[in-house]
C-alpha positions in Angstrom: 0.0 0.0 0.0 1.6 3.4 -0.5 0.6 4.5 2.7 3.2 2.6 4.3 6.0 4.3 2.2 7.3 7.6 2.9 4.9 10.6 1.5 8.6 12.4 0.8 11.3 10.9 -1.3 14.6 12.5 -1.9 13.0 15.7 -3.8 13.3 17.0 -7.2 12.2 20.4 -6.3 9.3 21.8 -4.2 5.9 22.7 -6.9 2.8 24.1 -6.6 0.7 20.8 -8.4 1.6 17.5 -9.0 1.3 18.4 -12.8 4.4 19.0 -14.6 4.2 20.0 -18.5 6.3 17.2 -20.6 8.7 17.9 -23.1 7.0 18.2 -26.4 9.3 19.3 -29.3 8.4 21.2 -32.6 5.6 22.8 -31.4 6.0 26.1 -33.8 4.4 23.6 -35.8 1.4 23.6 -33.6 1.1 27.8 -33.0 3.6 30.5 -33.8 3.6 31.3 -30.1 5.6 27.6 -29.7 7.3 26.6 -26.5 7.2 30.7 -25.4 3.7 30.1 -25.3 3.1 26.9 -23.7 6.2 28.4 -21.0 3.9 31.1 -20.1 0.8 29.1 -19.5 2.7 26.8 -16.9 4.8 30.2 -15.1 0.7 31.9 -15.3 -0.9 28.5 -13.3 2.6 27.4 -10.7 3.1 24.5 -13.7 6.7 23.5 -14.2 7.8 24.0 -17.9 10.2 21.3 -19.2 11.9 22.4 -23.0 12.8 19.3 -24.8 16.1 19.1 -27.6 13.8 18.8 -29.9 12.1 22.4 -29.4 11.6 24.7 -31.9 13.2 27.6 -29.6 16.2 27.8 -28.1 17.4 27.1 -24.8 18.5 30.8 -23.9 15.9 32.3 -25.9 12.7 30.6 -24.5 14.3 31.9 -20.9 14.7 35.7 -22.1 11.0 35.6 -23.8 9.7 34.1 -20.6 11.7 34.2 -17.5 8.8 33.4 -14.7 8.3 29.7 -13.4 10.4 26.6 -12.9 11.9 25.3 -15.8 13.2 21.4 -16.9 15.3 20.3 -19.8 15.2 17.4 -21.4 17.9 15.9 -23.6 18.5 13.6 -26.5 21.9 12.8 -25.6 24.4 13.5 -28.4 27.4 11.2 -28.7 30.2 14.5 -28.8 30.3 14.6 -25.1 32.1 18.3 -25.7 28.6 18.9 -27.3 26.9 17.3 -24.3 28.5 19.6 -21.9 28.3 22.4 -23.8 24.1 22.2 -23.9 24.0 21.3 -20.6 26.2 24.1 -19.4 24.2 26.2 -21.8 20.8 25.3 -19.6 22.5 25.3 -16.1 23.4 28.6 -16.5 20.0 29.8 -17.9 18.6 28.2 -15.0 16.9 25.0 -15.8 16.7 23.2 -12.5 16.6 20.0 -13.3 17.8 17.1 -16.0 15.1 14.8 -17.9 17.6 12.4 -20.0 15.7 10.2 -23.0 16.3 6.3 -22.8 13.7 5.4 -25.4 14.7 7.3 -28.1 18.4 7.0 -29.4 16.8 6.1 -32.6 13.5 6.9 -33.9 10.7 4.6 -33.9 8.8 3.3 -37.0 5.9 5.3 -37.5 4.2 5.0 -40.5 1.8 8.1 -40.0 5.1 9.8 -40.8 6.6 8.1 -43.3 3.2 8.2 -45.4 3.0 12.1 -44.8 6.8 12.3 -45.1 7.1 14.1 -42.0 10.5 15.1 -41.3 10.5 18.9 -39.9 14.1 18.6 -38.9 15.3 18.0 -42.2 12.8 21.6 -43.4 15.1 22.8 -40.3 12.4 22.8 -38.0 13.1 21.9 -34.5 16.9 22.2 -34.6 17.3 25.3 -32.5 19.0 23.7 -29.4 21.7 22.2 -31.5 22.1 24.9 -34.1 22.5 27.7 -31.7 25.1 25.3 -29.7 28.6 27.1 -30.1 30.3 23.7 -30.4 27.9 22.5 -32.7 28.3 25.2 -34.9 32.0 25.0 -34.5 32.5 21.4 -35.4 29.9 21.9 -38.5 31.7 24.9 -40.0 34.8 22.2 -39.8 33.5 19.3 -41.7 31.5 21.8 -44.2 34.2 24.2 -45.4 33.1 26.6 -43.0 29.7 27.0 -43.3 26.9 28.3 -40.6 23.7 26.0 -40.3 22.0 28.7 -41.5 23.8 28.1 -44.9 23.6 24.6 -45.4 20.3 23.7 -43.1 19.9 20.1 -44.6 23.3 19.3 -44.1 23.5 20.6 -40.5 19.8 18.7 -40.1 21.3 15.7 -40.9 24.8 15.9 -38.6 22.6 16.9 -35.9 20.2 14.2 -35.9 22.8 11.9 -36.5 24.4 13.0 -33.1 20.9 13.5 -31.0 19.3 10.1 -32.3 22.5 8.4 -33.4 21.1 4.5 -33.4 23.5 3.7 -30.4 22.3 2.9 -27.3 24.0 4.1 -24.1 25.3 2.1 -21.2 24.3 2.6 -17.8 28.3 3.4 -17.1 27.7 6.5 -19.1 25.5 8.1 -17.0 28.8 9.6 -14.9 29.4 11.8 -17.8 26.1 13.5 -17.2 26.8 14.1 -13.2 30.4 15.2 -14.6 28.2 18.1 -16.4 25.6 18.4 -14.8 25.6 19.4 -11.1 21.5 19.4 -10.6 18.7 16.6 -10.5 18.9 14.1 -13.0 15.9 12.2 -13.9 16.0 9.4 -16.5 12.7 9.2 -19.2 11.7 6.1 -20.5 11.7 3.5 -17.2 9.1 0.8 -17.6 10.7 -2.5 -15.5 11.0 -2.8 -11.9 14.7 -3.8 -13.1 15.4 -0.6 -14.8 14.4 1.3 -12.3 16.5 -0.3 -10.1 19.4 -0.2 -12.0 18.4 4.2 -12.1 18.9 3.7 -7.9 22.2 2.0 -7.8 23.2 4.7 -10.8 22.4 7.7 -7.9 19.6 8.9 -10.0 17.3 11.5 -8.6 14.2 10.2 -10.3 12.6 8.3 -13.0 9.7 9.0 -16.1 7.6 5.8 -16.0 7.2 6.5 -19.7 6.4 4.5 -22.8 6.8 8.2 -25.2 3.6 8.5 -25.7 3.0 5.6 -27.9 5.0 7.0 -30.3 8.4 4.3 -30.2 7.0 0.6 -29.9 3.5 -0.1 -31.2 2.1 -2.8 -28.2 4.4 -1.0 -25.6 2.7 -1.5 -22.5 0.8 1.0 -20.5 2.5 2.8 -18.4 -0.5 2.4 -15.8 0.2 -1.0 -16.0 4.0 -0.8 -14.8 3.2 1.9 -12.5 2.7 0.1 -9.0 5.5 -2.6 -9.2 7.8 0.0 -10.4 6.8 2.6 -7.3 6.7 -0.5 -5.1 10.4 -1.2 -5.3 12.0 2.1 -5.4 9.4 4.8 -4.8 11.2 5.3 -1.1 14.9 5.7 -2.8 14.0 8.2 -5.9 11.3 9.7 -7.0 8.6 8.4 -9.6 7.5 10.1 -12.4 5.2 9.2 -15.2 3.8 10.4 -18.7 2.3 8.8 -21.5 -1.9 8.5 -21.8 -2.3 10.9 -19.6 -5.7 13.2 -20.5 -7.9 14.2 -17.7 -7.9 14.7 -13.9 -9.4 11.4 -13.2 -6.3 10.0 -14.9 -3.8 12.0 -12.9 -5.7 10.8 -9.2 -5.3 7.2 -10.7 -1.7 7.8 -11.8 -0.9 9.4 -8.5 -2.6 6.8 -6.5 -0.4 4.3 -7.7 2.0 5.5 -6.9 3.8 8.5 -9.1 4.6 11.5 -7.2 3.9 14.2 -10.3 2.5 13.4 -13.9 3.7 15.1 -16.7 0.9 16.7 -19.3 2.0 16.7 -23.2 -0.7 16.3 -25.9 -3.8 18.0 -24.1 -1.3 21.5 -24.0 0.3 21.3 -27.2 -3.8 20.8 -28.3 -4.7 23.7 -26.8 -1.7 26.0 -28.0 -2.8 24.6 -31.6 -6.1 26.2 -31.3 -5.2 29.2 -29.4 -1.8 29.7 -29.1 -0.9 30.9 -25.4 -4.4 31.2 -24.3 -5.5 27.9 -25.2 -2.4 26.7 -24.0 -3.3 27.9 -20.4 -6.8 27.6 -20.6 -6.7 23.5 -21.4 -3.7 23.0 -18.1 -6.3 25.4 -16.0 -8.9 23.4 -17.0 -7.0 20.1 -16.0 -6.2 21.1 -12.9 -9.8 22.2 -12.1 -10.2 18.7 -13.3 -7.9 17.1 -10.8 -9.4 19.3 -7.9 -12.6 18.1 -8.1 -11.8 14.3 -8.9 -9.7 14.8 -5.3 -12.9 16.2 -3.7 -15.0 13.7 -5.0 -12.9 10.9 -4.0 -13.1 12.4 -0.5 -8.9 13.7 -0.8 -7.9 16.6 1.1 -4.3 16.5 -0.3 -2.2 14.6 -2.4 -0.6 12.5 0.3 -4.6 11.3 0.3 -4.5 9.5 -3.1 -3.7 5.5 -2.1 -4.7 2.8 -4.0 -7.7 2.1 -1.6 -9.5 4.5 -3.5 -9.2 2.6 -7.0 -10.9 -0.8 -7.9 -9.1 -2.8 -10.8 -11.3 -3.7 -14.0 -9.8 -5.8 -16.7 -9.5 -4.5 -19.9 -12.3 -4.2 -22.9 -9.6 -5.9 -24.5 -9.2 -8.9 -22.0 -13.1 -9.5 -22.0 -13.2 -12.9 -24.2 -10.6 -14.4 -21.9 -13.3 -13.8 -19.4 -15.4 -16.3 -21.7 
């Protein structure tokens, strides 16, 4: 039961909600407000921001449009560790507060909504900014390129920055010292979805974990991250803090999520939705509406707080899908 473990593992930081907003990349593709936009709406409702590689807005430049509220980065982690330390430095000293490092995606998944649409906005030079505005980056492509600036060659610098942010090679769990050798914050590893992994995350000194399956968007049949949830918080909810993503699209779904076990959810899709429709406003008017969401699901399930959220409240039903077993 998870009201025999401690309400208080070794802590991330202190928030307002247990809602955090996930890192969603690209989203100028969405409203031209982008990740400015979305930024604001979290620092307007107490919602930390987290600005993935991916973004289509810079690391310093999303903190100069919008300096109010906590912010997160997250990282695809390039193979040039000078590049590595450079973006990281680049963030610590903007004054992101804490590390979210990708597992699931050193390669991209097949996804054959893409492919059909030929959906590649990095290669258009969409969604590049964190690299391209790296100094070392830009360095080290001006060297193998005759000296030119990704602005001059933006399909060539697309594809040597892809190749270094999803390079098709895994890392090892050794590797992780390179990131506490740049990185003097929280580290949190995205992607964690066996009991074993997550144990492996302790014994690596990692602050905290992203029960995450990305959305969907990697392995077609991944298991939900529901699913994982209680095993996972069961072995090492007490040593690090548990996070979790993926599926999650109302406030019922957070009370369930939190019941079993996660300390904060993070929010991606229903945002990104609501900056598509109405850039900044819609962006903060679909996370206030959430959280309104969440409020009354607590009060309804007769929680005060948080800490009130244990799995007594939730009764298991198998799923639509399981029903003929059942026959």
């Amino acid at each position: 039961m998870l009201g025999t473990c401690p309400l208080e593992p070794r802590s991330l930081t202190t928030a307002d909600t247990p809602v955090l907003m996930a890192p969603v990349g690209i989203q100028s593709l969405f409203h031209q407000d982008k990740e400015i936009g979305t930024a604001k709406a979290c620092a307007a409702l107490r919602v930390p921001f987290t600005l993935s590689t991916a973004a289509s807005t810079g690391i310093e430049e999303l903190v100069k449009a919008c300096p109010e509220g906590a912010k997160w980065f997250q990282l695809y982690w390039p193979m040039d560790e000078e590049m590595t330390a450079s973006i990281l430095g680049r963030a610590r000293s903007s004054g992101y507060k804490v590390l979210v490092v990708t597992l699931d995606t050193w390669t991209l998944g097949w996804r054959p909504s893409d492919l059909d649409a030929a959906n590649v906005p990095f290669m258009a030079g969409e969604g590049n900014e964190v690299g391209f505005q790296d100094p070392v980056f830009r360095r080290k492509f001006a060297e193998r390129s005759d000296g030119d600036s990704p602005e001059d060659n933006k399909v060539a610098a697309a594809m040597y920055w892809i190749g270094e942010s999803f390079p098709g090679v895994s890392r090892r769990w050794e590797d992780l010292a390179l990131l506490r050798k740049h990185w003097d914050g929280p580290v949190v590893l995205k992607g964690i979805m066996s009991v074993d992994d997550a144990r492996l995350a302790v014994q690596h000194g990692m602050d905290g974990i992203i029960v995450s399956n990305h959305g969907g968007r990697q392995l077609d049949g991944a298991v939900a991250t529901l699913d994982v949830l209680p095993d996972i918080a069961d072995a090492v909810g007490d040593q690090l803090t548990v996070l979790i993503d993926s599926g999650i699209r109302t406030g019922a779904d957070i009370v369930k999520a939190l019941a079993l076990g996660a300390k904060a959810v993070f929010l991606g899709r229903p945002i990104v939705y609501g900056l598509g429709i109405n850039g900044t406003a819609g962006a903060e008017a679909v996370l206030a509406g959430l959280l309104a969401d969440l409020d009354l699901t607590m009060g309804f399930a007769g929680a005060k707080s948080v800490a009130d959220l244990q799995r007594s409240i939730l009764q298991r039903a198998p799923h639509a899908g399981n029903v003929k077993s059942y026959l």
